[in-house]
N, C-alpha and C positions, 0 to 999 in steps of 0.2 A: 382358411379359405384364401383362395390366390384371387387378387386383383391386378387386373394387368392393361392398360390405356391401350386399344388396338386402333387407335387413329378412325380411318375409315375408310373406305373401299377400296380405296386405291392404294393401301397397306399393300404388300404382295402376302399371300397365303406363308411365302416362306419365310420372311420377318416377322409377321406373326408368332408362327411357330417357333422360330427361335426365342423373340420374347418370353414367352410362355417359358418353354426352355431354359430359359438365364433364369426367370423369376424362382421357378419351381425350385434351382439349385442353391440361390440366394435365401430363399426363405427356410428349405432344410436346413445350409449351413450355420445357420440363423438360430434354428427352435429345435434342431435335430429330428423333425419329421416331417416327411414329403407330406403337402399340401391334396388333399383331396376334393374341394370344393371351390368354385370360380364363380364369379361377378363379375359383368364386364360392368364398369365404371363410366364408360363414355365409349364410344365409337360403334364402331360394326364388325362385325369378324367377315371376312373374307370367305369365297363359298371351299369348304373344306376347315373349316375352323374347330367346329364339332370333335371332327376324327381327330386334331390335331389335338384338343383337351384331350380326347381319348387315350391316343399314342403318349401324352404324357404322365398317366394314371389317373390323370383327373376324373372322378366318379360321379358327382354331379356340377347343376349350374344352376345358379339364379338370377338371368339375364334376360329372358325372354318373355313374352306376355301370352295374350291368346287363351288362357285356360284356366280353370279353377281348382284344378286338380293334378298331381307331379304327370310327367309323362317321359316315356323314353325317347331320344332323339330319334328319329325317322333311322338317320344314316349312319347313327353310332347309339343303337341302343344302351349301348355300356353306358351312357352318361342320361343321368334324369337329369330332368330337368324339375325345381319348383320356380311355378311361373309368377313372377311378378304385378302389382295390381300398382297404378298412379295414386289410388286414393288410400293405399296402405305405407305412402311414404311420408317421410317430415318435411322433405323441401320442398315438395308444392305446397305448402302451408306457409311455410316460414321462410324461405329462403329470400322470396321477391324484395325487396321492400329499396329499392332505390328510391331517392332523393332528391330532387323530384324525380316523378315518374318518368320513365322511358320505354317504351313509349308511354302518351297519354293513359289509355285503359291497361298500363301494367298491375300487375293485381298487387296488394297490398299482403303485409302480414295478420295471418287469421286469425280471428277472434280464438284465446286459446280453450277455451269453452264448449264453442263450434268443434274444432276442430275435435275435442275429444268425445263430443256427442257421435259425430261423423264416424269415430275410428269403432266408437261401442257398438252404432248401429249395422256396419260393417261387418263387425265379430258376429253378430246376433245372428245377419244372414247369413255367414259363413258354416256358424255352428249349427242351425238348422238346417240346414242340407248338407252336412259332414264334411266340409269344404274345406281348403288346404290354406289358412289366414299365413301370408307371410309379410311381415315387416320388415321395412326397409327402412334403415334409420343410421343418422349418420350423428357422431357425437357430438362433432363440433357447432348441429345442430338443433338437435333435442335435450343435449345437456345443459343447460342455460342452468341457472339458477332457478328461474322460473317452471323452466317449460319441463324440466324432469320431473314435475308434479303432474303432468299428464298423462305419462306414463307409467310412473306409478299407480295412479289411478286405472290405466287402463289396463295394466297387469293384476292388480288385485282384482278386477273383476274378473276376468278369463279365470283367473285361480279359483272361482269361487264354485266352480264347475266339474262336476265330479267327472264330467266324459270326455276331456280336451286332454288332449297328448302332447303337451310342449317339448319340444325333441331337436336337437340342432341338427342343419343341414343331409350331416351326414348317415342320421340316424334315418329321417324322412326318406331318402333314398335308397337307405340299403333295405328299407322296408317294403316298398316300393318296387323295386327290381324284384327281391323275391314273391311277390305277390300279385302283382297287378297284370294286364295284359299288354302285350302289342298296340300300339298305336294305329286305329284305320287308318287306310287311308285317305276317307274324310275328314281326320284331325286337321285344325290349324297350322300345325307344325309340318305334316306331312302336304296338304296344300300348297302350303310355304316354299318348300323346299323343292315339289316341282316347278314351280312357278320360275322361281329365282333361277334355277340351276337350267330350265329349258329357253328363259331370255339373256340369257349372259352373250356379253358382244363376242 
């Protein structure tokens, strides 16, 4: 999966795209194969950003929120999307925890307890309505010594379940594109995308 820092809007579309570009070729020369999945890590893509994962064989992405289920980009259907959820990641749990607080009501680090009740109950609604549970997790924050007991925890349970399809990125999309439908155009994404692209200065 290709990670790539797009700044933010005021990136031009086409340093974008070349980032994108250098990375894809960096990371082949790297593992000897082109990257097919993308997470933007921070920023905003620029409006054309889509097409440009597109244009560089990128097949899906998991950057964008809005929805419980993968979906094809409005404007570059080649590229699914699995949409991300805040309360499916480790760092608004654990990441806050300055010294004193800054500000005052900055939140603290979660009971790790909590948080694992949080992520089952989660799965629970996910799995009852066939829903598409994606985790977002980052090592240098869930792998504590500690906090990897949470996750184990929380993966033994999912396994316990004879109807869950744990499947990586690129498997969930290539599933997906062959099977699922076009996105309305009252999808979130497709709202989105006229919105954005009919107020641009």
């Amino acid at each position: 999966m290709l990670l790539v820092h797009t700044g933010d809007f005021k990136s031009t579309l086409a340093a974008q795209h070349a980032e994108i570009t250098r990375s894809c070729e960096a990371l082949k020369a790297l593992t000897g194969q082109h990257p097919n999945g993308f997470r933007i890590p921070a920023g905003n893509g620029a409006p054309g950003f889509i097409e440009a994962l597109r244009d560089n064989g990128i097949q899906w992405s998991s950057s964008w929120r809005g929805d419980d289920l993968p979906f094809a980009h409005p404007t570059a259907p080649e590229v699914i999307e699995l949409p991300l959820h805040y309360e499916l990641e480790d760092e608004p749990y654990f990441a806050f925890n300055l010294s004193p607080a800054v500000p005052p009501a900055q939140s603290r680090i979660a009971s790790y307890s909590h948080t694992l009740g949080n992520l089952q109950m989660d799965f629970a609604g996910f799995h009852r309505f066939g829903l598409c549970y994606v985790l977002r997790l980052h090592p240098e924050i869930i792998a504590t010594p500690g906090r990897i007991g949470v996750l184990r925890e929380l993966l033994e349970g999912i396994l316990r379940h004879d109807d869950v399809w744990i499947a990586t990125g690129a498997q969930v999309a290539q599933w997906w594109a062959e099977s699922a439908a076009s996105v309305t155009e009252d999808h979130p994404a497709s709202v989105y995308e006229r919105h954005y692209r009919d107020n641009l200065p």
